[in-house]
gemmi code that builds the backbone of each chain (N, CA, C; Angstrom):
import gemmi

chains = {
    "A": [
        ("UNK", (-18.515, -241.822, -46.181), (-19.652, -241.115, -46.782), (-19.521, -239.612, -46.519)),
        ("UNK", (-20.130, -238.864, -47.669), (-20.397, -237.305, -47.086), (-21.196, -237.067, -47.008)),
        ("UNK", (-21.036, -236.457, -45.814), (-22.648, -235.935, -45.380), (-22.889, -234.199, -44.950)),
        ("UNK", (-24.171, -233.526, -45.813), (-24.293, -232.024, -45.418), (-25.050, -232.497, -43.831)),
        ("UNK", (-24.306, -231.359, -43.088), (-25.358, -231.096, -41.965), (-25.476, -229.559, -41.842)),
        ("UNK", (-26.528, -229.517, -41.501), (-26.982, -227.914, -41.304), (-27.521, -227.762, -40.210)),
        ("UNK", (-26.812, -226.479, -39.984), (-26.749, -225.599, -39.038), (-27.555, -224.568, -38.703)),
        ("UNK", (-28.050, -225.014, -37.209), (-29.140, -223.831, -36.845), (-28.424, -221.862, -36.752)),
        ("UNK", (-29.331, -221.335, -36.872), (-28.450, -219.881, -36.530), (-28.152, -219.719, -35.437)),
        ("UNK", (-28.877, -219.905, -34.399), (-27.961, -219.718, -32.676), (-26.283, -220.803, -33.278)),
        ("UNK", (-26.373, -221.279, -33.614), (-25.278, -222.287, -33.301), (-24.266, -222.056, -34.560)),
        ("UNK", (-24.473, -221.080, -35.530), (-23.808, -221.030, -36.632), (-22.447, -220.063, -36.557)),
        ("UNK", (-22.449, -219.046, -35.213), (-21.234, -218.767, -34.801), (-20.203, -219.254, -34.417)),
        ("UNK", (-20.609, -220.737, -33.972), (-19.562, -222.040, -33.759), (-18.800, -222.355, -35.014)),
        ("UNK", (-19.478, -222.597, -36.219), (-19.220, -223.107, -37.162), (-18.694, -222.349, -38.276)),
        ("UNK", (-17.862, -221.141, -37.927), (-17.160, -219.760, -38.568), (-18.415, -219.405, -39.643)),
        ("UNK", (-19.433, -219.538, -38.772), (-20.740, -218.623, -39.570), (-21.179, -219.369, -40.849)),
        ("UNK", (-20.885, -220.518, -40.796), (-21.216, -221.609, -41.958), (-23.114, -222.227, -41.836)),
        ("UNK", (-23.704, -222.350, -42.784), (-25.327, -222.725, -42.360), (-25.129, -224.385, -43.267)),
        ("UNK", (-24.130, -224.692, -43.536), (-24.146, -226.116, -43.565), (-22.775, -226.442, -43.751)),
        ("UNK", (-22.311, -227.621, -42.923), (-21.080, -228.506, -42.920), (-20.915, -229.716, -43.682)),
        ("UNK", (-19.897, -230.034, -44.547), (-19.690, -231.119, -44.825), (-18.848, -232.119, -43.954)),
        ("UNK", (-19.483, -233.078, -43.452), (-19.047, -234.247, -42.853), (-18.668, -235.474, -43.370)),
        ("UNK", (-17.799, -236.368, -42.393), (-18.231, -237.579, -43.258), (-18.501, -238.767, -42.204)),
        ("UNK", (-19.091, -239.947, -42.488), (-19.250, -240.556, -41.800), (-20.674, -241.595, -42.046)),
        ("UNK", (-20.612, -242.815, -41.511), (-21.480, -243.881, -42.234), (-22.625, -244.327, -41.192)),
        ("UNK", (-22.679, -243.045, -39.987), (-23.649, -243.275, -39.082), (-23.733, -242.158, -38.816)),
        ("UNK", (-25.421, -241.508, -38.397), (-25.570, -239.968, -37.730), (-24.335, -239.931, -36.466)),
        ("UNK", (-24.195, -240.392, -35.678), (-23.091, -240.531, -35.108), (-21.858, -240.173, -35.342)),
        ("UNK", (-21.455, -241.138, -36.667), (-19.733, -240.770, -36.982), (-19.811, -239.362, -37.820)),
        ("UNK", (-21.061, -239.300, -38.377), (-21.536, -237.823, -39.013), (-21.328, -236.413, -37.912)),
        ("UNK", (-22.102, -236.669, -36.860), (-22.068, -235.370, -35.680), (-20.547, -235.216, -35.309)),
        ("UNK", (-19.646, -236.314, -35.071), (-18.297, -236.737, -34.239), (-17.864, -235.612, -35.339)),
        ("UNK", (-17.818, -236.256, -36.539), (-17.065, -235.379, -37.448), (-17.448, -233.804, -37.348)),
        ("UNK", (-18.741, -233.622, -37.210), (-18.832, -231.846, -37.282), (-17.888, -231.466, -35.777)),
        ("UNK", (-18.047, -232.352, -34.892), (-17.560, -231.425, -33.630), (-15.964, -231.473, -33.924)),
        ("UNK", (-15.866, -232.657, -34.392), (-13.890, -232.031, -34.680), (-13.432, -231.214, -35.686)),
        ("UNK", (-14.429, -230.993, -36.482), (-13.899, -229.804, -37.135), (-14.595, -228.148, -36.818)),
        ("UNK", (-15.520, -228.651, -35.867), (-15.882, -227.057, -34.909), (-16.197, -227.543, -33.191)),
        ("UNK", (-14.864, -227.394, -32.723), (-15.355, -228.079, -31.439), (-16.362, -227.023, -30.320)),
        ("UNK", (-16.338, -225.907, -30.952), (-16.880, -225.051, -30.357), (-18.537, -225.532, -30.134)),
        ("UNK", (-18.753, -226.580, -30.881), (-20.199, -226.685, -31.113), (-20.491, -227.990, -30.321)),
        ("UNK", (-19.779, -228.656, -29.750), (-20.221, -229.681, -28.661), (-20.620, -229.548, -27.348)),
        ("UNK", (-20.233, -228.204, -26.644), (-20.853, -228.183, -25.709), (-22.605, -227.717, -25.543)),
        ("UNK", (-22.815, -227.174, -27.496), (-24.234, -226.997, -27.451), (-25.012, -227.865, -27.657)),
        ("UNK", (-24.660, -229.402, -28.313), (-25.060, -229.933, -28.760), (-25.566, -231.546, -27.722)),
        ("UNK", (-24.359, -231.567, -26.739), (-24.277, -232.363, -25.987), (-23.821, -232.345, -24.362)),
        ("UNK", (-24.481, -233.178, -23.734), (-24.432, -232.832, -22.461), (-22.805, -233.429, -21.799)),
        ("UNK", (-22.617, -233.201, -20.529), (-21.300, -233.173, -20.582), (-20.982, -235.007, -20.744)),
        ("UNK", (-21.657, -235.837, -19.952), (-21.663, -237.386, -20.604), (-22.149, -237.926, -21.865)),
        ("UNK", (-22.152, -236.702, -22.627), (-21.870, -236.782, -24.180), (-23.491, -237.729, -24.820)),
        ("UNK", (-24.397, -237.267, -24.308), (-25.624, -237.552, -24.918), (-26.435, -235.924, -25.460)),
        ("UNK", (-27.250, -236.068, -26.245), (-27.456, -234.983, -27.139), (-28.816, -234.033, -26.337)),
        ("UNK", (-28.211, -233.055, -26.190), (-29.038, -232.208, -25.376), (-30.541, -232.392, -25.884)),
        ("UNK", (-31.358, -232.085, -24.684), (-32.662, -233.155, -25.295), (-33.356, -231.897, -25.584)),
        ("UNK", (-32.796, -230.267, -26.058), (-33.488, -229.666, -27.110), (-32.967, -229.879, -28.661)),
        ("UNK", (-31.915, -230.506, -28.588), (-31.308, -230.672, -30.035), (-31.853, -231.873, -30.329)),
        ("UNK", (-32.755, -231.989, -31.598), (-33.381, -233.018, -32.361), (-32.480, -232.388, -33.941)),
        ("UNK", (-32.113, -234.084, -34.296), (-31.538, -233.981, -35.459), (-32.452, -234.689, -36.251)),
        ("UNK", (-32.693, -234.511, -37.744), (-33.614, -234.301, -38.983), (-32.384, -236.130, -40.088)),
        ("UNK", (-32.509, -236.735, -40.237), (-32.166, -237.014, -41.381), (-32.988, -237.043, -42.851)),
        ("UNK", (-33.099, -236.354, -43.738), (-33.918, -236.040, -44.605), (-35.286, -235.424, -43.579)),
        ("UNK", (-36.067, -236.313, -44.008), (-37.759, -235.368, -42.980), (-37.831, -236.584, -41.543)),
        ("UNK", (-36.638, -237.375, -41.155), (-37.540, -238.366, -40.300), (-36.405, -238.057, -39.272)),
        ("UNK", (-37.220, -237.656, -37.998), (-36.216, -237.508, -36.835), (-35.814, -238.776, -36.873)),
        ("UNK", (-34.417, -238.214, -36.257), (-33.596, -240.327, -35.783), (-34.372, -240.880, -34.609)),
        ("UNK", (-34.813, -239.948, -33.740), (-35.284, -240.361, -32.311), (-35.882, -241.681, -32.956)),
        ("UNK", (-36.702, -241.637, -33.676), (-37.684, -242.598, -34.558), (-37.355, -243.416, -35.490)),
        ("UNK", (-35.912, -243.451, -35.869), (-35.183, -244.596, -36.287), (-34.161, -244.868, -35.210)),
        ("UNK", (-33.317, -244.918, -35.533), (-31.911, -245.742, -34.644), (-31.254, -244.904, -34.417)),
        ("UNK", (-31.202, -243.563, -33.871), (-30.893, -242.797, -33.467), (-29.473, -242.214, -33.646)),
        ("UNK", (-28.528, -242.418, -32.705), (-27.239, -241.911, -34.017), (-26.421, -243.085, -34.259)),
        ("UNK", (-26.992, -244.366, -34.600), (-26.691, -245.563, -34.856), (-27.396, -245.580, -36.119)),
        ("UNK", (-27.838, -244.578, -37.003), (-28.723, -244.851, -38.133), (-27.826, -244.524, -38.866)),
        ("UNK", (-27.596, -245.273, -40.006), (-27.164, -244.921, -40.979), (-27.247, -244.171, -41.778)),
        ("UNK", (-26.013, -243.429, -42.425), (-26.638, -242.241, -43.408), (-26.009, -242.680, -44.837)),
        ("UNK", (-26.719, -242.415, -46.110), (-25.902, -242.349, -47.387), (-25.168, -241.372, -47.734)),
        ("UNK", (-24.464, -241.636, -48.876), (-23.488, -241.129, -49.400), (-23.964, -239.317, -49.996)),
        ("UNK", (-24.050, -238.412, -49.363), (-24.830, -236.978, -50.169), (-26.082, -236.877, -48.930)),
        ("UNK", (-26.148, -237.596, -48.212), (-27.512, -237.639, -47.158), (-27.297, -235.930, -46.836)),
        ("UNK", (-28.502, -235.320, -46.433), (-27.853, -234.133, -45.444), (-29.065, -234.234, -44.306)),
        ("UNK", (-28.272, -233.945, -43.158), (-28.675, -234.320, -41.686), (-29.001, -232.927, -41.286)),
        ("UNK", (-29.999, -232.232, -40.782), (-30.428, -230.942, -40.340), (-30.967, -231.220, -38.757)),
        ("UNK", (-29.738, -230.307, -38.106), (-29.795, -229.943, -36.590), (-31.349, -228.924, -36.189)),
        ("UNK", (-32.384, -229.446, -35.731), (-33.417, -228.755, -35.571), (-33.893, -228.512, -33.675)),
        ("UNK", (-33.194, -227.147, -33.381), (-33.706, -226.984, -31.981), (-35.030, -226.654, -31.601)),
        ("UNK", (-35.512, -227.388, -30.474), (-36.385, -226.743, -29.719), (-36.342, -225.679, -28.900)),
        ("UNK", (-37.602, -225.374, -28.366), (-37.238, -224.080, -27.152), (-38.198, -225.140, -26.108)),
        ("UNK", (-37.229, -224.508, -24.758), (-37.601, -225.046, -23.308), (-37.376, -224.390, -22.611)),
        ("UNK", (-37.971, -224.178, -21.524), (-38.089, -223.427, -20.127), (-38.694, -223.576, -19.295)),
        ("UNK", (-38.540, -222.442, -17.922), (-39.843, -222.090, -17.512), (-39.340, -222.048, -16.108)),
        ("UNK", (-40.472, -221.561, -15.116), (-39.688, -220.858, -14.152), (-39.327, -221.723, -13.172)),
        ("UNK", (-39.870, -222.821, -12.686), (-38.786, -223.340, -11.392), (-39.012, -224.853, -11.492)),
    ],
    "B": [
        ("UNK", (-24.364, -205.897, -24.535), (-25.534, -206.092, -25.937), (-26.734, -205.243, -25.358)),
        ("UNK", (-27.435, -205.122, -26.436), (-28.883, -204.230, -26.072), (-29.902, -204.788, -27.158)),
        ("UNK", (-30.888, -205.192, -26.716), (-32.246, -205.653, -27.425), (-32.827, -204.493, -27.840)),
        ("UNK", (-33.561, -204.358, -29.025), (-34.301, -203.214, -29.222), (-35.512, -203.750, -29.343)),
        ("UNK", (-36.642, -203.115, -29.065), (-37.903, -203.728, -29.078), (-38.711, -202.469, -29.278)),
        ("UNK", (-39.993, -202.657, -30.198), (-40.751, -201.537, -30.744), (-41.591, -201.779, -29.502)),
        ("UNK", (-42.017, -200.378, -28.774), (-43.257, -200.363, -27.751), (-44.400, -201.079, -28.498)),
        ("UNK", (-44.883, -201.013, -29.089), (-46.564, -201.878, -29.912), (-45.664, -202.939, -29.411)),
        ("UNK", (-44.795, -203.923, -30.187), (-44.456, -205.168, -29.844), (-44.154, -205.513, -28.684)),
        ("UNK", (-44.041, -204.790, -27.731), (-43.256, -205.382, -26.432), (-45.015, -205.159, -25.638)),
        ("UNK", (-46.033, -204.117, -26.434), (-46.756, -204.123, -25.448), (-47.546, -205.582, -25.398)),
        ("UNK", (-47.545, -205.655, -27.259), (-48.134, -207.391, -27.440), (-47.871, -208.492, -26.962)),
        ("UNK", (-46.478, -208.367, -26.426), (-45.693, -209.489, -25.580), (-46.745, -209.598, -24.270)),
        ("UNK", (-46.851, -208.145, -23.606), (-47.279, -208.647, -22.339), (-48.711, -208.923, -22.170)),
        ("UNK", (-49.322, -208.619, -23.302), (-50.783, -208.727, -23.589), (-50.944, -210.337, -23.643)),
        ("UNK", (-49.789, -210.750, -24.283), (-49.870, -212.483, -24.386), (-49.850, -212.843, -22.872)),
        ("UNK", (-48.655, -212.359, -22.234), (-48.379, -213.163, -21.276), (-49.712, -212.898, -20.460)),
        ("UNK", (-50.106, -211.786, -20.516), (-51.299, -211.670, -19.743), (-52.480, -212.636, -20.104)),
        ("UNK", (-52.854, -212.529, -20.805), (-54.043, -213.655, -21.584), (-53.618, -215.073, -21.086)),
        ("UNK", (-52.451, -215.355, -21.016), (-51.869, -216.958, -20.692), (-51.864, -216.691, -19.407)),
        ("UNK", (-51.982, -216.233, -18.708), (-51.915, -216.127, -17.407), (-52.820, -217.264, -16.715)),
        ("UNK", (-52.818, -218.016, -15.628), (-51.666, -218.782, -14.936), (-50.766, -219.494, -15.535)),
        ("UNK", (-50.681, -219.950, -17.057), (-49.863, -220.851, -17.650), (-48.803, -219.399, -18.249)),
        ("UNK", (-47.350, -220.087, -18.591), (-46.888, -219.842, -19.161), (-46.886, -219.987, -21.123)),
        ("UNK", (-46.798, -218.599, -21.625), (-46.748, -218.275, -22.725), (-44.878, -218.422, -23.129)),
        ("UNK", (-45.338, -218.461, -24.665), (-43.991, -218.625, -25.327), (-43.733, -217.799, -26.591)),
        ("UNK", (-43.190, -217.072, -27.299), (-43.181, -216.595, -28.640), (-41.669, -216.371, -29.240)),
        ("UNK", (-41.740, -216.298, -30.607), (-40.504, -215.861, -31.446), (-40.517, -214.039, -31.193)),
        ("UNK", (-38.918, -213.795, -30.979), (-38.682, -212.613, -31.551), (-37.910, -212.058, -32.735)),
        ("UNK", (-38.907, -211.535, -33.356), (-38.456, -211.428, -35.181), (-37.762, -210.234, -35.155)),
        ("UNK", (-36.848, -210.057, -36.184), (-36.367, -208.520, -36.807), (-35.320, -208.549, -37.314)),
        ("UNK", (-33.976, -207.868, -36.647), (-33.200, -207.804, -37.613), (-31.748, -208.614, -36.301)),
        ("UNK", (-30.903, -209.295, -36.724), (-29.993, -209.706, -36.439), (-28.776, -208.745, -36.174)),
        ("UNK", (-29.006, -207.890, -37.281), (-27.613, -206.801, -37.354), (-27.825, -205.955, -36.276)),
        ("UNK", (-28.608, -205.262, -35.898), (-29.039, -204.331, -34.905), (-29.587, -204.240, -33.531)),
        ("UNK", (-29.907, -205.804, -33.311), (-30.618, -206.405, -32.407), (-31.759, -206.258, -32.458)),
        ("UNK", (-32.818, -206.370, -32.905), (-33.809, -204.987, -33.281), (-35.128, -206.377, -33.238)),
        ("UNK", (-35.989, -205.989, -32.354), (-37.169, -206.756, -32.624), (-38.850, -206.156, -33.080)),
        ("UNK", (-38.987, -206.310, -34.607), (-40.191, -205.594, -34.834), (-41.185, -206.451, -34.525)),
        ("UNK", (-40.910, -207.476, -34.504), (-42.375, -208.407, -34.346), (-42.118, -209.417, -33.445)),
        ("UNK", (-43.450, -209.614, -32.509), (-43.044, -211.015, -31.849), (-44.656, -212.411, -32.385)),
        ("UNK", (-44.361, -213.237, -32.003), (-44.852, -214.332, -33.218), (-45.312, -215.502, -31.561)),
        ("UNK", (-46.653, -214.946, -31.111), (-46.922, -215.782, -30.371), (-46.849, -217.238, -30.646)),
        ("UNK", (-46.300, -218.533, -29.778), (-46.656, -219.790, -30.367), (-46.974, -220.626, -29.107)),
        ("UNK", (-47.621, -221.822, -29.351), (-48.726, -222.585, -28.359), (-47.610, -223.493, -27.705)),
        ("UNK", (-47.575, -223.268, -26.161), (-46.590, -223.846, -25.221), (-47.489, -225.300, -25.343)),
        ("UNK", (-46.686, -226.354, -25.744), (-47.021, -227.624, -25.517), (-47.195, -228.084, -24.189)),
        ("UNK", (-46.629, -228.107, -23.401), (-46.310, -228.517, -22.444), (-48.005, -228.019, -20.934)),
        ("UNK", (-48.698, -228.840, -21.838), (-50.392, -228.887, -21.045), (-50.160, -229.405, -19.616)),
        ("UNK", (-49.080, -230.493, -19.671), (-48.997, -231.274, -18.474), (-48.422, -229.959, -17.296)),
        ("UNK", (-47.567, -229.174, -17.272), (-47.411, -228.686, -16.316), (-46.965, -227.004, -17.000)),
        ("UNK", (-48.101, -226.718, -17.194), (-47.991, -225.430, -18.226), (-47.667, -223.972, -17.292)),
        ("UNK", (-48.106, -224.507, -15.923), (-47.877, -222.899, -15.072), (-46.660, -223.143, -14.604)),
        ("UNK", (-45.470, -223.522, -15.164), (-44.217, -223.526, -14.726), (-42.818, -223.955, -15.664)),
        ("UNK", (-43.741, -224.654, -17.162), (-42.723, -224.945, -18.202), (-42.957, -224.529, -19.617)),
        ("UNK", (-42.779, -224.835, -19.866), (-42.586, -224.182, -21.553), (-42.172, -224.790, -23.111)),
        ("UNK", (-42.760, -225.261, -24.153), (-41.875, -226.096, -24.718), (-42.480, -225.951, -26.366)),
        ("UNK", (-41.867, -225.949, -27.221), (-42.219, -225.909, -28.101), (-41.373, -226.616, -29.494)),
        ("UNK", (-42.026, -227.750, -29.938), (-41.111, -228.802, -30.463), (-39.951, -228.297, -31.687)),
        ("UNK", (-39.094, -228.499, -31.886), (-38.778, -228.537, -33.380), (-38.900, -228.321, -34.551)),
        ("UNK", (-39.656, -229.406, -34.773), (-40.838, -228.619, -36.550), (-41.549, -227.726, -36.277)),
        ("UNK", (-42.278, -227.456, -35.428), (-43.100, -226.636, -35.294), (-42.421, -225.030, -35.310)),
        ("UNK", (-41.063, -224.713, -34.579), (-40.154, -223.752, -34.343), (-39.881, -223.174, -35.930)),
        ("UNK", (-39.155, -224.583, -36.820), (-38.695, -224.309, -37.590), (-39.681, -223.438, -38.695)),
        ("UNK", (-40.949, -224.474, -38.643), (-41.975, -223.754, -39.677), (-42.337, -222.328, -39.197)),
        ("UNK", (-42.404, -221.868, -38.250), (-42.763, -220.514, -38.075), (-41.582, -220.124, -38.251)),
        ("UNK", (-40.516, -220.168, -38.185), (-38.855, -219.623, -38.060), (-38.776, -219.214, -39.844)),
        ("UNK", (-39.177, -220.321, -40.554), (-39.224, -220.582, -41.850), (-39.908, -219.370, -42.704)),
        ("UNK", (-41.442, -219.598, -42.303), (-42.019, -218.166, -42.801), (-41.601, -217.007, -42.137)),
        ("UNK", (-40.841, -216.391, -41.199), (-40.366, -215.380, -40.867), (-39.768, -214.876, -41.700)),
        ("UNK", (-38.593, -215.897, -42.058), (-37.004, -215.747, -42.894), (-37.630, -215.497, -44.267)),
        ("UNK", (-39.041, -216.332, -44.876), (-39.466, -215.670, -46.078), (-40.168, -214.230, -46.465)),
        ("UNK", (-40.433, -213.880, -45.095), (-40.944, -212.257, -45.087), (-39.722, -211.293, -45.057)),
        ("UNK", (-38.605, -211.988, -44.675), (-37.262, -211.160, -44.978), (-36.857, -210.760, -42.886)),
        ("UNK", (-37.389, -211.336, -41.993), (-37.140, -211.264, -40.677), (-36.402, -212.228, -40.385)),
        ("UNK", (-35.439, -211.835, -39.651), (-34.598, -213.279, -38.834), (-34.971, -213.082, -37.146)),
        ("UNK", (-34.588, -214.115, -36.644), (-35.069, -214.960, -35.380), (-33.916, -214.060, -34.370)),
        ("UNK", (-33.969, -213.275, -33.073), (-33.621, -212.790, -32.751), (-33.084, -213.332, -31.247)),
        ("UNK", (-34.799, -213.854, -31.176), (-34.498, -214.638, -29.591), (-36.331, -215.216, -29.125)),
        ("UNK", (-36.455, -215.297, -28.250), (-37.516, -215.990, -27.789), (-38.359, -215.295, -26.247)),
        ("UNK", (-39.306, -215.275, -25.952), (-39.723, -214.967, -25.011), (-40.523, -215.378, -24.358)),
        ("UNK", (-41.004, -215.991, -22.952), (-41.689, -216.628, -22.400), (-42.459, -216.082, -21.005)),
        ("UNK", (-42.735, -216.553, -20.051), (-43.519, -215.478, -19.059), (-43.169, -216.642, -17.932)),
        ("UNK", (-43.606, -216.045, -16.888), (-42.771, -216.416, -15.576), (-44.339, -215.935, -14.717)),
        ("UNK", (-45.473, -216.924, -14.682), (-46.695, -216.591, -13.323), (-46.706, -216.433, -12.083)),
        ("UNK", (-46.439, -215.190, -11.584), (-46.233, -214.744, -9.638), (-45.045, -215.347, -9.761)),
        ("UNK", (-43.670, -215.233, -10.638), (-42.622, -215.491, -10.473), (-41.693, -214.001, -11.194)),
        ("UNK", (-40.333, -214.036, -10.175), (-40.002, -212.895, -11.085), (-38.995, -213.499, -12.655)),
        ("UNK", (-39.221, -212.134, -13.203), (-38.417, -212.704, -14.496), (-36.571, -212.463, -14.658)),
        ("UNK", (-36.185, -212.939, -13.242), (-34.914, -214.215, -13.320), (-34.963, -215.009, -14.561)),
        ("UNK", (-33.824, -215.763, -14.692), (-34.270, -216.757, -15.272), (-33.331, -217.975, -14.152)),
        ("UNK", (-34.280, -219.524, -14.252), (-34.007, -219.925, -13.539), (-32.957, -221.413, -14.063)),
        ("UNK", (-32.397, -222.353, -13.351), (-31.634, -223.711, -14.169), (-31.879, -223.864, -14.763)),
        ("UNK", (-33.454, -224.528, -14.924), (-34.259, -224.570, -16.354), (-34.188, -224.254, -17.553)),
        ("UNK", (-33.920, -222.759, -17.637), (-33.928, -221.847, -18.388), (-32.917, -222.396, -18.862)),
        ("UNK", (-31.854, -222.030, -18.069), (-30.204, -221.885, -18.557), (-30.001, -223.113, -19.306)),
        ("UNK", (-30.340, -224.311, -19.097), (-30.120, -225.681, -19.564), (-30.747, -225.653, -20.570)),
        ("UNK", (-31.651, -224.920, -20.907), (-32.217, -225.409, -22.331), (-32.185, -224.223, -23.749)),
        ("UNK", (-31.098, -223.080, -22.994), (-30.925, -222.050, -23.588), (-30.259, -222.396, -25.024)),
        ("UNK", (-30.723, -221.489, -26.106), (-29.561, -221.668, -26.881), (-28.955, -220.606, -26.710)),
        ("UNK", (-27.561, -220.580, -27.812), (-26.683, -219.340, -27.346), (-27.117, -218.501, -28.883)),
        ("UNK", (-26.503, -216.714, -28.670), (-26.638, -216.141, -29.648), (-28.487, -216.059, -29.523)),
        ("UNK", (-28.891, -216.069, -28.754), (-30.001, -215.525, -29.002), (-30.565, -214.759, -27.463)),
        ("UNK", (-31.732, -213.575, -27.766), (-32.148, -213.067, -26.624), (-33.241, -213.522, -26.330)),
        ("UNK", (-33.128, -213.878, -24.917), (-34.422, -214.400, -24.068), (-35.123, -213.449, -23.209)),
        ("UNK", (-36.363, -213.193, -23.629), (-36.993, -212.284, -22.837), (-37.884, -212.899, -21.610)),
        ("UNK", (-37.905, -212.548, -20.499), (-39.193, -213.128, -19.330), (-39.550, -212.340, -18.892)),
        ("UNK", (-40.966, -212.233, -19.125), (-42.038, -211.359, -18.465), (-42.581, -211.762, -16.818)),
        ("UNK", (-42.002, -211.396, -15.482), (-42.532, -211.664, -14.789), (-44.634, -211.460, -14.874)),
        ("UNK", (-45.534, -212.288, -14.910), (-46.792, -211.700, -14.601), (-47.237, -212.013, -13.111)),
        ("UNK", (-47.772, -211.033, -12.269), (-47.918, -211.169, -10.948), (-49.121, -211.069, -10.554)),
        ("UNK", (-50.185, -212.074, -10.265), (-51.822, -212.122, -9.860), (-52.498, -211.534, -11.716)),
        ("UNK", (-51.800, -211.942, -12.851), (-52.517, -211.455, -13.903), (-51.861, -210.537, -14.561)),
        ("UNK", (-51.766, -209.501, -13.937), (-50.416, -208.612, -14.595), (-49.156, -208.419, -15.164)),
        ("UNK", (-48.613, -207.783, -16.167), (-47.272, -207.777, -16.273), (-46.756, -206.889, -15.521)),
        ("UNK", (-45.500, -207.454, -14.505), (-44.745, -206.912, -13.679), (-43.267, -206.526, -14.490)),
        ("UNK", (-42.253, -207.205, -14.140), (-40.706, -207.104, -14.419), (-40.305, -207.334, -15.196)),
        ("UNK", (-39.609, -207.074, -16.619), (-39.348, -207.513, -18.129), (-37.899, -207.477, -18.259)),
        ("UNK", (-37.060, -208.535, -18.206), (-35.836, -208.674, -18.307), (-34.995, -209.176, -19.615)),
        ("UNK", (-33.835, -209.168, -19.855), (-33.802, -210.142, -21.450), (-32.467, -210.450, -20.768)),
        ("UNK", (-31.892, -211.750, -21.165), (-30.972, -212.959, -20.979), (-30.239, -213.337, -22.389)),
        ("UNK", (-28.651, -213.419, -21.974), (-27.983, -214.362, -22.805), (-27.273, -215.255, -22.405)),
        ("UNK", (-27.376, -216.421, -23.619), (-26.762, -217.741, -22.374), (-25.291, -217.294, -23.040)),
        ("UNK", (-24.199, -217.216, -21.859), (-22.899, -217.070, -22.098), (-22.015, -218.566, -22.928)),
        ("UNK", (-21.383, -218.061, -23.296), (-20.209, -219.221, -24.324), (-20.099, -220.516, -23.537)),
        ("UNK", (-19.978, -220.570, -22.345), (-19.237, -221.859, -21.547), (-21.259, -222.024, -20.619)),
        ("UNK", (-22.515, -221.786, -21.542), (-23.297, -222.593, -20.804), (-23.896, -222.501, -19.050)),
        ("UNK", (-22.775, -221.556, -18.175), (-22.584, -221.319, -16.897), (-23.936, -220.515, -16.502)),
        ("UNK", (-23.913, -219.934, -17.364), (-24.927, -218.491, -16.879), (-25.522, -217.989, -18.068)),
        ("UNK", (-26.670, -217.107, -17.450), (-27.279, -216.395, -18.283), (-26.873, -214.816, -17.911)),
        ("UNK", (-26.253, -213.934, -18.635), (-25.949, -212.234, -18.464), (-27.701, -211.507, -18.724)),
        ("UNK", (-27.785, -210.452, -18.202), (-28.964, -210.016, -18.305), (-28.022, -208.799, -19.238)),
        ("UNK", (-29.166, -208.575, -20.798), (-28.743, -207.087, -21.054), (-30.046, -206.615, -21.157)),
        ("UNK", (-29.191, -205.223, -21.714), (-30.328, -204.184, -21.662), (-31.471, -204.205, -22.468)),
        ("UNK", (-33.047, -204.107, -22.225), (-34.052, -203.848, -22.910), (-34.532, -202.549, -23.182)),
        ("UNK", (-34.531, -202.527, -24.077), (-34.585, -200.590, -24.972), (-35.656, -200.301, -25.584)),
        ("UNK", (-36.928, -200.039, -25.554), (-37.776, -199.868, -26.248), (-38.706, -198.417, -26.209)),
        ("UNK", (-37.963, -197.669, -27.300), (-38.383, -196.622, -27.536), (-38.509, -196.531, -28.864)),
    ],
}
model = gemmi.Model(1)
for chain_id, residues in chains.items():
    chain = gemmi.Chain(chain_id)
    for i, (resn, *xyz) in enumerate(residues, 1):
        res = gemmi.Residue()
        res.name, res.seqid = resn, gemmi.SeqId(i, " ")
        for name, pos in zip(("N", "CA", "C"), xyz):
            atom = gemmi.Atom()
            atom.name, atom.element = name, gemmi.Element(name[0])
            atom.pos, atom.b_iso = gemmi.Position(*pos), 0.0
            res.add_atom(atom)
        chain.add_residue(res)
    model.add_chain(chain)
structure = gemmi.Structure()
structure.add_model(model)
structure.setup_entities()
């Protein structure tokens, strides 16, 4: 399958300044795998080092976070586009 | 790198953080990308009720939709700024872990109510650290 994913602007310097990637892949999963091998620069923002998804990065398939479906075990169609949507977190100790 | 920040806006920053005072405040910094340049900052409501005098959080959609109407007034997203209560504005693990990169983080130490120490942060390439640059506002 191909799939657009788009790219936040903090993170679009990873991606030779691209605001959406074509991927491919038949799960949000084999979808993300694919963006990081073709910009590996973008996995260490995306994921923690035991390779679970940094818990400010929420990914979009159409309007329904995955958290709330099957997460990157959800399937995507053929033209789907998947939008990387960060949060902000902090704070002092 | 060097942040630019208009005095009115940076004074509005601390006017927030002041008003939020004991909790921590959060906002967008708008302007221009090319220049570093922040004309506007875009207070927004720290979720995080459960332990608000020490964290900070502001979901996703919510980011994007204000991020959204920025980009339609012709402003891009510069960096973010938050406040630090009787703490100085370091930034601390916290911070660093939930940083994104390519953007400037501002922390307003506020001390008994006041704004004290105003620093700005970038999270470096490899995640390690945050560099402090310069804040310029003239």
């Amino acid at each position: 399958m191909s799939v657009s994913v788009m790219i936040p602007t903090a993170l679009r310097s990873y991606a030779e300044g691209n605001a959406s990637i074509t991927c491919s892949g038949s799960t949000v999963g084999e979808a993300l795998a694919s963006l990081t091998e073709q910009h590996p620069g973008l996995a260490k923002h995306l994921r923690t080092a035991d390779g679970k998804l940094r818990s400010f990065v929420n990914v979009y398939l159409g309007e329904e976070d995955i958290r709330y479906m099957d997460g990157e075990a959800t399937p995507v169609a053929e033209g789907a586009t998947l939008t990387i949507v960060p949060s902000i977190a902090g704070g002092a100790r | 790198m060097t942040l630019h920040i208009i005095p009115e806006q940076l004074a509005m920053l601390h006017q927030h953080a002041e008003e939020g005072f004991p909790h921590e405040v959060v906002g967008i910094l708008a302007g221009s990308r090319e220049d570093w340049s922040v004309t506007e900052v875009v207070p927004l409501t720290n979720e995080r009720a459960d332990s608000a005098h020490n964290r900070y959080k502001v979901s996703g959609l919510l980011l994007m939709r204000a991020e959204q109407e920025l980009e339609s007034r012709g402003l891009e997203v510069v960096g973010y700024y938050h406040s630090h209560p009787d703490h100085p504005s370091q930034y601390s693990d916290y911070d660093r872990d939930h940083a994104l990169p390519n953007m400037s983080y501002v922390i307003v130490s506020v001390m008994s109510g006041r704004a004290a120490t105003t620093q700005s942060w970038r999270l470096t390439d490899d995640r390690s650290r945050m560099d402090e640059e310069e804040l310029h506002s003239l």
